[in-house]
C-alpha positions, 0 to 999 in steps of 0.5 A, spaced: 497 492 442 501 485 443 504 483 450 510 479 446 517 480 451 523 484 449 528 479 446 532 480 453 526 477 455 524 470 452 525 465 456 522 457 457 516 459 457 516 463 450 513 459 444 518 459 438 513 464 435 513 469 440 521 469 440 521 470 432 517 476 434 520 478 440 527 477 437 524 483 431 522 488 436 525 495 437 526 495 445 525 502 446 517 500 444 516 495 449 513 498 456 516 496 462 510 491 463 512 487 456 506 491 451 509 493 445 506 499 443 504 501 436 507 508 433 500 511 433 492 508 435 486 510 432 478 509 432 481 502 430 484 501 436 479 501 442 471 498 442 467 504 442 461 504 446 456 509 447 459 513 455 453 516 456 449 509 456 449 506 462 445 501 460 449 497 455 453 492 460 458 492 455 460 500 458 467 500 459 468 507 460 462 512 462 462 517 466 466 520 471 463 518 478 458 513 475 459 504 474 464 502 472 469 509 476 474 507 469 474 515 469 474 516 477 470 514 483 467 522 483 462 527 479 467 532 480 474 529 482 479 534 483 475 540 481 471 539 487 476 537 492 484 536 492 487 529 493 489 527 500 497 530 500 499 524 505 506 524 507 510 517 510 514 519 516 517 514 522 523 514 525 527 513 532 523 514 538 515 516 537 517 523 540 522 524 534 517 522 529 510 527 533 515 532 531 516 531 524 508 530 525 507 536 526 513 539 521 509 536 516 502 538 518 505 546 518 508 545 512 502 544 509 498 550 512 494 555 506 493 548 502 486 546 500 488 539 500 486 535 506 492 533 509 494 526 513 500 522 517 502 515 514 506 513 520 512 507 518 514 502 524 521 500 525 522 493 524 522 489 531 514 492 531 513 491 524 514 483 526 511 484 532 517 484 537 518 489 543 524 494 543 528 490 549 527 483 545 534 479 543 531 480 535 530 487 536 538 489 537 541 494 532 534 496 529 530 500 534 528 506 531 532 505 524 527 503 518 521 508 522 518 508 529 519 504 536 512 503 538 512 497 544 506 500 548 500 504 550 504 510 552 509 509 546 502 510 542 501 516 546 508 519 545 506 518 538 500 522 537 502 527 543 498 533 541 495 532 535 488 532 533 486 524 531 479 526 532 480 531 525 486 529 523 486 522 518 492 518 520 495 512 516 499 505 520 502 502 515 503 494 519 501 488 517 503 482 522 501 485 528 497 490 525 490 488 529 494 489 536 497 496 533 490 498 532 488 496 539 494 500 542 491 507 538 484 506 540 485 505 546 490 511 546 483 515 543 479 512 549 484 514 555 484 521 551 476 520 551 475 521 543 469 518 540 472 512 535 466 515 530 471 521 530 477 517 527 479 518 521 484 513 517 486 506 514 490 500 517 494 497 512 493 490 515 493 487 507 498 480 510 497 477 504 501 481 500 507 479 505 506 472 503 507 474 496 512 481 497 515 482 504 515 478 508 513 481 515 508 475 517 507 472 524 502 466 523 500 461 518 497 465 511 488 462 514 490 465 522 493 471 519 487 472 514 483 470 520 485 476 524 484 481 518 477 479 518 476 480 525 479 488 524 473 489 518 468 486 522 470 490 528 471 496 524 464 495 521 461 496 528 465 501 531 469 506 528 464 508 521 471 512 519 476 508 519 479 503 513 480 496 516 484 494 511 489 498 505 489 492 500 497 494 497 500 493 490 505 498 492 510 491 496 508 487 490 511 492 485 516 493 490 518 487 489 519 487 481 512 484 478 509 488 472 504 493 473 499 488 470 502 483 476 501 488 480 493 489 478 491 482 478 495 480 484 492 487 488 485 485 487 485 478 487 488 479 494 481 483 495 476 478 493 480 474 498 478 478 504 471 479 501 471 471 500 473 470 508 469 475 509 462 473 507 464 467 510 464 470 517 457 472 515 459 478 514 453 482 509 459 485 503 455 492 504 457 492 511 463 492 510 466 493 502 465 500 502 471 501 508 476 497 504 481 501 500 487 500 495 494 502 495 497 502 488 504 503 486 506 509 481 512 508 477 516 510 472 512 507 466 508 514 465 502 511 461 501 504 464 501 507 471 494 511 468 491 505 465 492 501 471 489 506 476 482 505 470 482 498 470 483 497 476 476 501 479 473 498 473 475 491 475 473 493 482 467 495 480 465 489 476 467 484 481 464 487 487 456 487 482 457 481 479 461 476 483 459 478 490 452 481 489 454 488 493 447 493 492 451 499 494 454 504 490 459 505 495 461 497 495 463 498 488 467 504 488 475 503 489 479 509 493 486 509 492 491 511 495 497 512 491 506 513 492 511 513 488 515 509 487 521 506 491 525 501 488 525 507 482 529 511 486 537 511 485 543 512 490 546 515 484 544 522 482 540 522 488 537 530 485 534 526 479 530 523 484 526 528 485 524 528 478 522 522 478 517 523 483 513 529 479 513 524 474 510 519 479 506 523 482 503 526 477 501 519 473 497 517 480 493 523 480 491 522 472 490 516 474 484 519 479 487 516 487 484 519 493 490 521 496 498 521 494 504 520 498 511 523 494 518 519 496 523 523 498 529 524 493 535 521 499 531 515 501 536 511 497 541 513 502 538 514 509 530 516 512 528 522 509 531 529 512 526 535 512 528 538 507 528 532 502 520 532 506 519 538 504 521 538 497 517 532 496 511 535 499 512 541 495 512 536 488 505 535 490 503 543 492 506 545 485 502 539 482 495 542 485 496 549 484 501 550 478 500 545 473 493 545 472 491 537 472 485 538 476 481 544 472 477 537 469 475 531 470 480 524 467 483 529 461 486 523 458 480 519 458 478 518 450 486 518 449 485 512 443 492 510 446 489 510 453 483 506 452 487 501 449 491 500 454 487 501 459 482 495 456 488 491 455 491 491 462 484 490 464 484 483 460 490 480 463 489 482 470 483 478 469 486 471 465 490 472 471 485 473 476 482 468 473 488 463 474 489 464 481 481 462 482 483 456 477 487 454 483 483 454 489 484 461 491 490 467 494 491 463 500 492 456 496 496 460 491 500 462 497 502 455 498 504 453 491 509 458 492 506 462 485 506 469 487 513 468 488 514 464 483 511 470 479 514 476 481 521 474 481 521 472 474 518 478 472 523 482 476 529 478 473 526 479 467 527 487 467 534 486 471 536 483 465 534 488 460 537 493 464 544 489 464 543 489 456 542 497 455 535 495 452 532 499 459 536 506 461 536 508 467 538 514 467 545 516 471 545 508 472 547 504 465 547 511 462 549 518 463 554 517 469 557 524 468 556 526 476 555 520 479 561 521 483 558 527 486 553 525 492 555 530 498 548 530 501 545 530 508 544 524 511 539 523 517 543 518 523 539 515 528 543 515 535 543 509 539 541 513 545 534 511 542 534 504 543 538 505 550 531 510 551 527 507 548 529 499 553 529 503 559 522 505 559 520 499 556 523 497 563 519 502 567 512 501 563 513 494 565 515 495 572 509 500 573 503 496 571 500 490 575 502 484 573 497 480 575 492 484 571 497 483 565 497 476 566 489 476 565 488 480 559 493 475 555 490 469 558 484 473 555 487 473 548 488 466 548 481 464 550 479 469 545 483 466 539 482 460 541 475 460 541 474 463 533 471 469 538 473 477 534 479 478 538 479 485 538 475 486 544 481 482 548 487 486 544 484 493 546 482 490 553 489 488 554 493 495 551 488 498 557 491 494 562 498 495 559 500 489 555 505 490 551 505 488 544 511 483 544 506 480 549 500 480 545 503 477 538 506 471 543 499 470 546 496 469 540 502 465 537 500 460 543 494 459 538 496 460 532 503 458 531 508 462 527 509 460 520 516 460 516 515 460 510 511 454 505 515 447 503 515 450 496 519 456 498 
């Protein structure tokens, strides 16, 4: 298996050889990520090795729930317990996103699957701003939830069990201070935090590399990372400080293979800063998650999933000296993806999606999220969420792909491609070790620099025809059709949301608020944890606005690097 670009895809780098090849090869057998695939694959094609020796420390593909995890993190994977059917849900005021909450959790009534929330954050709260701020005008509750205070939070999670329920926060700026408002929440409703279940996102460093929600400079953004893990490791046993995300990466237009090496070197980055707190790796690794990308590349989304738990394992054995088993294991978190769904033809979505779907699950994830088929038009409507839950009951009780554990393992094509990606996510691994680290790479402009060649890459085979997506560069028949239900935000929302907002603020004691954002700074500054300080000052009704400013009174704001 080669990894020479289609011929719409050589570029300045290609060498005159690579561009001969290039220029011969059929389009329709190169993958999305560049590898030509063979017409068929043999014994030949895979290294072969005995599964049932773990001993040999060349074992690549071993046993399920055994080192190196290439066929799964657990014995019995889905035989014995279902995925986590995870469902995204945020938008207009938090009582708005607490009833589709619940909507969700009916809906997923009589499954044996373990249910979760992800809850999504408008845009002023993903930077870190209050809903009443200048910047915030016209954006409140529009992309996902508006969360500025203690009681937002309350609204939020009004009457649902976060002592059982698990709940995913997808924020990453202002994440340390968001965790601080929801713990606090738990405490005033006196639930233990050994009884919260659920992860942070909290992975900044992809938003230097993707998206762009940062506030501080990359060391100061790390650094707040760091204190959550510390934190989480002390306080709440359950709870995953970190999500460490490909999905944005991908989301961006780098390759699978990108969004491997990116993912996990972003990994080891935490790891890295975390041994240097004085952190002990068992302490703290096994609370770390991953959130990967499922996409249309059926196969390379399968093989990732394996190479990457086999990457993760190594890693953490052998390059950060982890003694537990539970370090060693990669937990994944999987949604299909985004940036593959299309305005035109919007049903054919949801075809998509099963698709997706099922390669995240054959690739063994914990917990799986299904887009909705309108999210290209607007926030998903309930019947699009329900459809899109119902993709992912269907896979677990229909299709039977969770009667055995990894079918696909042994696949010679699978093998094979799960080896070769794992070999040029670790050259690429190694090139950002080579250059001092993911934060120095930060700085160089090069995950940038990276991802945007590899999109512009597949934007130009899709101009040439060589990549059809359906509906769009082919089979337009229908397009023309689109009557479908759009979900509107009301403005009502940001009139009410301020107005409380005005009210919150009226109501506290604003001396004690003062004390509680003196307190963060003091923190801050003094490389002290700032946990403590954040969920001090949720107490005491600051709000976040508030909290992102005092620790940007140390910090700094950072803008973006001289090279980008």
């Amino acid at each position: 298996m080669t990894t020479v670009p289609a011929k719409t895809a050589v570029n300045s780098t290609t060498t005159p050889a690579d561009a001969a090849k290039a220029a011969q090869v059929d389009p329709e057998t190169v993958t999305l990520s560049g590898y030509v695939v063979d017409a068929t694959y043999g014994p030949e094609s895979v290294r072969t090795v005995d599964p049932a020796d773990e001993s040999k420390p060349d074992v690549r593909i071993g046993q399920p729930g055994k080192f190196p995890y290439t066929r799964g993190i657990h014995e019995t994977m889905y035989r014995g317990r279902l995925w986590t059917m995870r469902q995204f849900a945020g938008f207009g005021s938090a009582e708005d996103t607490n009833k589709r909450f619940k909507y969700l959790l009916e809906n997923a009534q009589g499954t044996k699957a373990n249910t979760g929330l992800s809850t999504a954050f408008d845009l002023p709260t993903l930077m870190g701003r209050d809903s009443d701020d200048p910047l915030s005008v016209g954006e409140v509750g529009r992309c996902g939830v508006a969360i500025s205070t203690i009681d937002d939070m309350d609204r939020l999670y009004a009457d649902i069990p976060i002592g059982e329920v698990t709940v995913s926060q997808t924020i990453n700026g202002p994440a340390a201070v968001i965790w601080a408002m929801y713990l606090a929440m738990a405490q005033e409703r006196g639930i233990p935090w050994d009884r919260l279940g659920g992860t942070l996102q909290n992975d900044i460093l992809k938003e230097f590399h993707a998206q762009n929600e940062f506030i501080y400079p990359p060391e100061a953004s790390v650094k707040l990372v760091v204190d959550t893990m510390e934190f989480a490791g002390q306080q709440t046993p359950r709870w995953n400080s970190v999500s460490i995300s490909g999905y944005h990466i991908r989301e961006a237009g780098s390759t699978a293979t990108q969004e491997l090496a990116f993912t996990l070197r972003d990994g080891m980055e935490y790891v890295e800063w975390g041994l240097k707190r004085g952190l002990p790796v068992d302490a703290f690794a096994p609370r770390l998650s991953f959130f990967f990308n499922s996409h249309n590349e059926f196969f390379e989304e399968i093989c990732k999933l394996r190479a990457a738990r086999r990457i993760w394992a190594h890693a953490m054995r052998e390059r950060f000296g982890a003694k537990s088993e539970r370090s060693w294991l990669m937990r994944t978190h999987v949604q299909t993806a985004g940036c593959s769904l299309t305005e035109q033809q919007p049903l054919n979505n949801i075809v998509r999606v099963a698709y997706q779907a099922m390669a995240g699950v054959l690739g063994g994830c914990q917990s799986l999220h299904t887009d909705s088929m309108d999210e290209t038009l607007g926030l998903p409507t309930e019947q699009a969420v329900r459809v899109a839950l119902r993709t992912q009951q269907i896979l677990a009780h229909e299709t039977g792909v969770h009667r055995t554990v990894d079918p696909l393992g042994g696949s010679w094509y699978v093998e094979a491609l799960t080896d070769q990606m794992q070999q040029d996510a670790d050259a690429i691994i190694r090139e950002v070790d080579e250059m001092g680290g993911v934060v120095a790479g930060i700085h160089k402009g090069y995950f940038r620099r990276a991802i945007a060649e590899a999109s512009y890459r597949v934007g130009q085979e899709m101009e040439a025809g060589d990549r059809i997506i359906v509906g769009v560069n082919a089979y337009p028949e229908g397009n023309e059709d689109r009557h479908m239900e759009i979900l509107q935000i009301p403005h009502t929302v940001e009139t009410v949301q301020c107005d409380r907002l005005s009210a919150f603020r009226k109501a506290r004691d604003s001396d004690a608020v003062k004390r509680c954002l003196d307190e963060i700074r003091r923190a801050a500054r003094s490389d002290e944890n700032t946990m403590p300080a954040l969920i001090a000052a949720a107490h005491g009704r600051c709000t976040l606005g508030e909290m992102v400013r005092a620790l940007a009174d140390v910090f700094g704001r950072y803008a973006g690097g001289p090279e980008w």
